[in-house]
C-alpha positions in Angstrom: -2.2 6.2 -8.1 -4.0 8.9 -9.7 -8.1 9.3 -11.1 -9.0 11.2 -14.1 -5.4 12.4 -14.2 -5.9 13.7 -10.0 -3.8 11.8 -7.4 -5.7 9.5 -4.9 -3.0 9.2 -2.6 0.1 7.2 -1.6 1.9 4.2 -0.4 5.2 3.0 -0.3 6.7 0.5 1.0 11.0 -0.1 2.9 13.1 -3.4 3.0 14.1 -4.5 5.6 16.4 -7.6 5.5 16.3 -10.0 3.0 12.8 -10.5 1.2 11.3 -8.8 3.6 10.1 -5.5 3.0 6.9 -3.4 5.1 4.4 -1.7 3.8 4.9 2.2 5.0 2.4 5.4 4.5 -1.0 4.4 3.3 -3.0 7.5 2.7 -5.6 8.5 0.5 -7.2 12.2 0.2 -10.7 12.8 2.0 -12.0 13.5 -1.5 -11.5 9.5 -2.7 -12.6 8.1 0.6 -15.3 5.0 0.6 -14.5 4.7 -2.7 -11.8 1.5 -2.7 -9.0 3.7 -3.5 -6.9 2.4 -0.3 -7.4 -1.3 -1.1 -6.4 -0.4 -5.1 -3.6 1.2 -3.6 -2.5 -1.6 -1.0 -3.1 -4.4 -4.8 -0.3 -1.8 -6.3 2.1 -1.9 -3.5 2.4 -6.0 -3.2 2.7 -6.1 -6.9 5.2 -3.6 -7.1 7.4 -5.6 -4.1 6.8 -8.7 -6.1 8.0 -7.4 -8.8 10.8 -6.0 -7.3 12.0 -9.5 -5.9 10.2 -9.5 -2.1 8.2 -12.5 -1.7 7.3 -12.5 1.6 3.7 -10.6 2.9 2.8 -10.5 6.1 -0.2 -8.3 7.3 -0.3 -7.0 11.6 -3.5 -5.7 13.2 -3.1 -2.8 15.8 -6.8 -2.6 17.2 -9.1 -2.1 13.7 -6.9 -0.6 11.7 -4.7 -3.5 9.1 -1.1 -1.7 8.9 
């Protein structure tokens, strides 16, 4: 995902069985922080699986952080 031509950060996501797939390597750059750029990022990601034929989404908690 990229801003004014500048890269936010990343995301990608691995299948596991089925229509199951998890979503792997959130990150976005200090610079784009507090900005929304993680939750545009996590939009992309279940659109692209849908797209891609996963159908499933689950989301797990560890402590605060949503993996």
């Amino acid at each position: 995902m990229s801003t004014d031509g500048k890269a936010v950060g990343c995301i990608a996501y691995c299948h596991h069985r089925n229509q199951c797939c998890e979503m792997k390597r959130l990150y976005v750059k200090p610079d784009f922080h507090n900005q929304w750029q993680g939750q545009k990022l996590i939009e992309a990601i279940i659109e692209t699986a849908q797209g891609d034929g996963f159908g499933y989404n689950q989301t797990v908690k560890k402590g605060d952080f949503v993996i």
